[in-house]
N, C-alpha and C positions, 0 to 999 in steps of 0.2 A: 379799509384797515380798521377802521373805529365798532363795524359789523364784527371783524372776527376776533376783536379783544372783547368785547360785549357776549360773542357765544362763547368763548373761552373762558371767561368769570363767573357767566352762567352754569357751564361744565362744571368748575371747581367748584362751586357754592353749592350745587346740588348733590357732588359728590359729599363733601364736608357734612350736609343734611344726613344722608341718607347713611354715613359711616356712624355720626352720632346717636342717630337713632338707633340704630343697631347695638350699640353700645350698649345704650341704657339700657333696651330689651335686654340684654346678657344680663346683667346689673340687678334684674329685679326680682324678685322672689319668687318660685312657683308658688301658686294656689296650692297645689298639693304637694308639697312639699317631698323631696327624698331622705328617705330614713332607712336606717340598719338595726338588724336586730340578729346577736348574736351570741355563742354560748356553747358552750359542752353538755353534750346529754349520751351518755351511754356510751362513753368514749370518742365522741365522735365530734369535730367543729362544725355548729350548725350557722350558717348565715342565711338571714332573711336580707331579701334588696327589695324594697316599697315604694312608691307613692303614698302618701300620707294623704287622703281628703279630709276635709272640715263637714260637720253635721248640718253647721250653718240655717238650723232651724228647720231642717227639712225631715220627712219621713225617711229615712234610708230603707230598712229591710221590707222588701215587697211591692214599692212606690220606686224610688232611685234605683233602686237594686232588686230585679223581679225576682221573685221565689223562680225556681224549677228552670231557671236557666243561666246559663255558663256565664263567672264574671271573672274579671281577672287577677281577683282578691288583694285590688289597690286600684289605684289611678295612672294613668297615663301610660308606659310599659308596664308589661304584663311582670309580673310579681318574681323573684329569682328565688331559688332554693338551694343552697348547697349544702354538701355534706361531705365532709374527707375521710370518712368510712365507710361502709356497708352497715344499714341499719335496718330495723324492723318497726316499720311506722303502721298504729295498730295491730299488731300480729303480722305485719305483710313487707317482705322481701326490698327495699330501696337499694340498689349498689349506689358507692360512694357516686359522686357527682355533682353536675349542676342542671337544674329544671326548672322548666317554668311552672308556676303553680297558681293552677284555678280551683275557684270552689262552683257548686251549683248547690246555694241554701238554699234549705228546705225549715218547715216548723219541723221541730223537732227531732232532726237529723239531715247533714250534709255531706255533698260528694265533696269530697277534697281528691285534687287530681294534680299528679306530679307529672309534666309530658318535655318530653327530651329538647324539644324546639325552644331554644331561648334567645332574646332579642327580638320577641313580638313587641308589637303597639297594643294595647287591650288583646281582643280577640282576634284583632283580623290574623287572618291565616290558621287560627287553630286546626288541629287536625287529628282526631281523634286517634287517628293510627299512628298516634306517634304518642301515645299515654305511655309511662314508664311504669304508674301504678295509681289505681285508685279505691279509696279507701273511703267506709263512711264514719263521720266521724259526730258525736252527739253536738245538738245547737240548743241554746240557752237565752235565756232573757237574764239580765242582770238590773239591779235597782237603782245602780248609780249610769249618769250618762257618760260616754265618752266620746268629746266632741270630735279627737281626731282619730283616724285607722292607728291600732298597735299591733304591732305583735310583738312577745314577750316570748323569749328562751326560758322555758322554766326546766328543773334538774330531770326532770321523766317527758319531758314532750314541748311543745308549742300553743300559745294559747293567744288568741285573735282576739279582740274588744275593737265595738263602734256603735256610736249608738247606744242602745241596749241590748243591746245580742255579743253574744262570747260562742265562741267554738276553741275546742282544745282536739289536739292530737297525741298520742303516747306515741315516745319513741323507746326504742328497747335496744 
């Protein structure tokens, strides 16, 4: 009897462990934190849904984030794009909705890619045939750093800072 109250206290106390811990993980802050960025541009309500990463001293454009191939322009789940209108991002055709959105920077100019599949992890699962539109859009150094991922609703388009590097998109 004294065996099955001993594995039964055992039971509860490991339970009790393993529920606290859990807890606290809830509790604690991501590293990259989730951010919104939102806004009217051309009639239209735009929201951005992000992870936010930190510079934290490192190289980002070309080193963390390779030139010439598909990122998921944030951390953790792949980046959200919505629009409750039909708009023209660059000169080019978006119907209203919601997308996930990747970039692949480059110097000096970047793909930004709006693709219908949302609710990825980063990349996993991309899948090219399923792009809604892509678009290229100019990429920039800037003189001040910015330690964490932005993006910014501005009145004619969207504009990305991290790092030293900015990309803007016109919306119409």
């Amino acid at each position: 009897m004294k065996n099955r109250t001993n594995f039964i206290a055992a039971g509860i106390l490991s339970f009790l462990l393993v529920f606290s811990g859990v807890a606290i993980a809830q509790n604690q802050e991501r590293v990259s934190p989730p951010r919104t960025a939102s806004g009217t541009v051309a009639g239209s309500e735009i929201t951005i849904n992000y992870s936010s990463p930190a510079v934290n001293g490192r190289q980002v454009w070309g080193v963390l984030v390779p030139l010439g191939e598909i990122w998921r322009a944030g951390a953790n789940e792949a980046t959200t794009f919505e629009t409750s209108k039909d708009i023209k991002v660059q000169g080019k055709e978006l119907p209203a909705g919601k997308y996930s959105l990747f970039l692949i920077p480059n110097e000096g100019e970047s793909t930004l890619i709006f693709n219908k599949d949302t609710g990825l992890w980063g990349t996993n699962n991309y899948d090219s045939s399923k792009d809604a539109l892509r678009v290229n859009i100019p990429a920039s150094q800037t003189a001040t750093l910015e330690e964490r991922l932005v993006y910014e609703v501005k009145p004619d388009g969207v504009e990305m800072r991290w790092e030293y590097g900015r990309g803007f998109f016109k919306i119409d």
